[in-house]
C-alpha positions in Angstrom: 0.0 0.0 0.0 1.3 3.4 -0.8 2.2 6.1 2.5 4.0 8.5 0.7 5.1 9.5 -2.9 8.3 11.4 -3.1 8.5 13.9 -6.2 11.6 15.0 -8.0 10.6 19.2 -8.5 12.4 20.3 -11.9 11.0 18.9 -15.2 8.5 17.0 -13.3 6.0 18.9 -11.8 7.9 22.2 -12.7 8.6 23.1 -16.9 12.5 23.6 -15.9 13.7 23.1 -19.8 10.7 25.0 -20.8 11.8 28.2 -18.9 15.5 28.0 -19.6 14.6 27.6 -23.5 12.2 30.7 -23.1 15.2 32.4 -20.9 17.2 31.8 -23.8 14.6 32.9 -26.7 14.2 36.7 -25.2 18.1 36.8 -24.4 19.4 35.8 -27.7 16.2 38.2 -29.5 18.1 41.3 -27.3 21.4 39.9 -29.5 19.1 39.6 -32.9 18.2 43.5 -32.5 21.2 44.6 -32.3 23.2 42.3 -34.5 20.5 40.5 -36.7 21.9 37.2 -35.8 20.0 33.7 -35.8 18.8 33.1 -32.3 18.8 29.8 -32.4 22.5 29.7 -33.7 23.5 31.8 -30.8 21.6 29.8 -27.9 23.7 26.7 -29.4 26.6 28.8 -29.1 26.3 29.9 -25.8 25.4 26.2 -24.2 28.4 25.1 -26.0 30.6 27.6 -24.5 28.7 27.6 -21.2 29.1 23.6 -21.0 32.9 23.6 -22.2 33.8 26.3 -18.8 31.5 24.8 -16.1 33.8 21.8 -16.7 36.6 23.6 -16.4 36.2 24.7 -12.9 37.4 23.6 -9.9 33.6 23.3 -8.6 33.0 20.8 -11.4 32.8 18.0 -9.2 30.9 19.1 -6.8 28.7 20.7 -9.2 28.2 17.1 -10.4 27.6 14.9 -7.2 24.9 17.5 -6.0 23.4 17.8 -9.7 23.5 21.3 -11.1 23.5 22.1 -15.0 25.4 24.3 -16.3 22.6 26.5 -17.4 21.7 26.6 -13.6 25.1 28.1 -13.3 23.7 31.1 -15.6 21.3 32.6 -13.4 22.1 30.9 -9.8 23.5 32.9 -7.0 25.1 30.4 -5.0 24.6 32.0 -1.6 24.6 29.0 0.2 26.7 28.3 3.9 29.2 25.5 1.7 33.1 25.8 1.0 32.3 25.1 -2.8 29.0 27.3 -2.9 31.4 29.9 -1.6 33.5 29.2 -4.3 30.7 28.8 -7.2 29.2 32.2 -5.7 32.8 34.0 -6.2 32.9 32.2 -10.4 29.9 32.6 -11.5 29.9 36.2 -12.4 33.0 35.7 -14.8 31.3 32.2 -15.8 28.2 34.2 -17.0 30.2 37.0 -18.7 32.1 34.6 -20.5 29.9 32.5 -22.1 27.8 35.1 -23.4 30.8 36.6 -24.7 32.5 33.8 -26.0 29.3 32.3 -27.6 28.9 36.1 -29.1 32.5 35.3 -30.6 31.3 31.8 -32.2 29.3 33.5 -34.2 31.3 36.5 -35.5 30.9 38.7 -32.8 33.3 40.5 -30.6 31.3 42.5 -28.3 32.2 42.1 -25.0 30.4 45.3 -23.4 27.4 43.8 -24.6 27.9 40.0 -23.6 28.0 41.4 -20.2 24.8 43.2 -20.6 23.3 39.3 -22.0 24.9 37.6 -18.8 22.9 40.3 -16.5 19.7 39.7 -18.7 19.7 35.9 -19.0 19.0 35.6 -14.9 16.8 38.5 -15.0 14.3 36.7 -17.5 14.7 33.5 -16.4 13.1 34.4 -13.1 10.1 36.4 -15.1 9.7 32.9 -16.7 7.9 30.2 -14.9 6.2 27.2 -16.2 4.3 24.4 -14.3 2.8 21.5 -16.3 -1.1 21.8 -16.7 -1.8 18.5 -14.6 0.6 19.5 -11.8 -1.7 21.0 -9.5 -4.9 18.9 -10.2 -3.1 16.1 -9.4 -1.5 18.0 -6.0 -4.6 18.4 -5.0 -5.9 14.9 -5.3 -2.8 13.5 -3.3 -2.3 15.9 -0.2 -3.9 14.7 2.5 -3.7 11.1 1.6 -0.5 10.5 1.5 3.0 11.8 2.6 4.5 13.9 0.1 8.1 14.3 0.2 10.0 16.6 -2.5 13.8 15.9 -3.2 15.6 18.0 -5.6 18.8 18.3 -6.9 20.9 21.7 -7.2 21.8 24.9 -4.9 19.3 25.7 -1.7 19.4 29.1 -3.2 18.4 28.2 -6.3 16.0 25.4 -5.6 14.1 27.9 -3.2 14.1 30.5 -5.6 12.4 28.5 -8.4 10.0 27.7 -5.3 9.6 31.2 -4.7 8.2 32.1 -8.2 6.1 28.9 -8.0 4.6 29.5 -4.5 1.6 27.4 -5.0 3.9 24.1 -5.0 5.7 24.3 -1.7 2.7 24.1 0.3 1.1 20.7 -0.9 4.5 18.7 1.0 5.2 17.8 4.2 9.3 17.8 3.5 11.3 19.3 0.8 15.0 17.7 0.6 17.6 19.6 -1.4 20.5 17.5 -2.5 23.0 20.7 -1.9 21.1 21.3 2.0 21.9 17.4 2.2 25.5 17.2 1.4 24.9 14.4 -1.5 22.5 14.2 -4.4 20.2 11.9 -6.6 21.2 9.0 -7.5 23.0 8.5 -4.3 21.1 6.6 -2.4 21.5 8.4 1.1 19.1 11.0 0.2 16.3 8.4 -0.3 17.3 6.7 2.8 17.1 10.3 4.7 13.5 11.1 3.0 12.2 7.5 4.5 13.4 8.5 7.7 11.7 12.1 8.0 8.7 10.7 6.5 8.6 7.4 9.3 7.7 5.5 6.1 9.1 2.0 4.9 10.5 1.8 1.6 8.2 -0.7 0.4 5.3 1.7 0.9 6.5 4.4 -1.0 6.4 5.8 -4.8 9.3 8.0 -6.2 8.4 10.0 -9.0 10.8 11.6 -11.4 12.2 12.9 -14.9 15.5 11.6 -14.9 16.7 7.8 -15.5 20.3 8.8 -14.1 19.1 10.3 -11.2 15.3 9.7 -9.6 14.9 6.5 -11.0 18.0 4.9 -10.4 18.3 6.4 -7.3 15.2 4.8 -6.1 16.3 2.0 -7.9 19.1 1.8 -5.4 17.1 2.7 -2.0 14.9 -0.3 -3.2 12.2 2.0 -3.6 9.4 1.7 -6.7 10.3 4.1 -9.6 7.7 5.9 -11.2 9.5 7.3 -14.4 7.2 10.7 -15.8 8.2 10.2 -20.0 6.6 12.7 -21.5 9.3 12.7 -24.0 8.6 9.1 -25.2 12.0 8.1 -24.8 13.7 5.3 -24.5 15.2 3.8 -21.7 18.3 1.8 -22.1 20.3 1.0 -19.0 18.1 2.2 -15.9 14.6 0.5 -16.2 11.9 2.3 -14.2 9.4 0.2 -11.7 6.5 1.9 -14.2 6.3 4.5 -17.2 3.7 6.8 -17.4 3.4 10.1 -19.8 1.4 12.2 -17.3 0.7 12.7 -13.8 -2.4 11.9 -13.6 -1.2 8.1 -14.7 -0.2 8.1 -11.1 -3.4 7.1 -9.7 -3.8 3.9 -11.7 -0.5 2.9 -9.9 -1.5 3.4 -6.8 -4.8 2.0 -7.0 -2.9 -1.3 -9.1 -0.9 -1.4 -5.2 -3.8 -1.3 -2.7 
């Protein structure tokens, strides 16, 4: 019988990739007035350059085993009580700079005045760009109250609790949020599902984790010998992780449940 269903936040109930892509549309426009440049040419740029220093810092790591994207890194703060926060907070200035301005240079550009003025922007719009999936609240609703809900997320406190901040309808409907960088450890490590069963008082057996991400929910669950649910709204493919069940929307979640009573 399910007790408790712990959520993953971005990409499953919130639109993360939707409102970095829209972050990344008005950004890259400001470039196409100026310079009428392709937009989409320069977003490709700018991931590129943005991925190729992220993984040159000393912070990679780190960045890695508490799961935060490089495109995280373009709007995040960082001001979180951590030795390597500390030391994110103090790079990502230049990190942001620089990637505007180099992706600017991939494409013909030397304008580095201006790539500064993109790097300020790029945060700026992200935050005025929210997105929740239609079905995320409606099926909230239907599951508070009847079950423990538990949300772990990868990434900065900062910047987890900002993107709760803009979305302040979600953080009410659980009765513990876990962030992986609060933690010390993130998804797929297995300790953070072991620390969710033990503030919730629930046994693994009796629980649901849903998520977005093979790599991380589901084969972190997968691990903690809790039952995946895996949210493919994609219609991918998996290969090496295989989810407990698939579904393609939220509200597929109640069949599940009902299929364990």
């Amino acid at each position: 019988m399910v007790k408790a269903i712990f959520f993953d936040l971005d990409d499953t109930l919130l639109w993360d990739k939707k409102s970095v892509q829209e972050a990344f549309n008005k950004t890259c426009r400001l470039a196409q007035e100026k310079y009428e440049i392709d937009v989409q040419i320069l977003e490709e740029a700018v991931r590129k350059e943005a991925r190729a220093l992220y993984e040159g810092y000393e912070t990679y790591s780190f960045t890695q085993m508490i799961g935060i994207n490089p495109f995280e890194g373009l709007w995040g703060e960082f001001a979180d009580d951590h030795d390597s926060f500390r030391k994110m907070k103090e790079i990502v200035p230049l990190y942001r700079k620089n990637a505007w301005i180099n992706g600017l240079k991939a494409v013909g550009i030397e304008d580095e005045l201006f790539g500064a003025e993109l790097a300020e922007a790029f945060p700026r719009l992200r935050k005025e760009s929210p997105f929740v999936y239609e079905e995320t609240f409606e099926v909230l609703d239907q599951l508070k109250g009847k079950y423990k809900l538990v949300l772990i997320t990868n990434g900065s406190p900062q910047l987890q609790n900002t993107k709760l901040e803009i979305t302040p309808e979600i953080a009410p409907y659980f009765d513990e949020i876990i962030i992986s960088g609060a933690f010390g450890r993130g998804k797929p490590d297995p300790s953070i599902f072991e620390h969710a069963l033990a503030i919730a008082d629930v046994h693994k057996e009796d629980v649901l984790m849903v998520g977005d991400n093979l790599n991380t929910d589901v084969l972190g669950a997968t691990r903690a010998g809790i039952k995946s649910v895996w949210i493919n709204r994609e219609e991918a493919v998996p290969k090496e992780v295989i989810p407990t069940y698939e579904i393609q929307n939220l509200h597929d979640l109640f069949a599940i449940i009902d299929s364990m009573a």
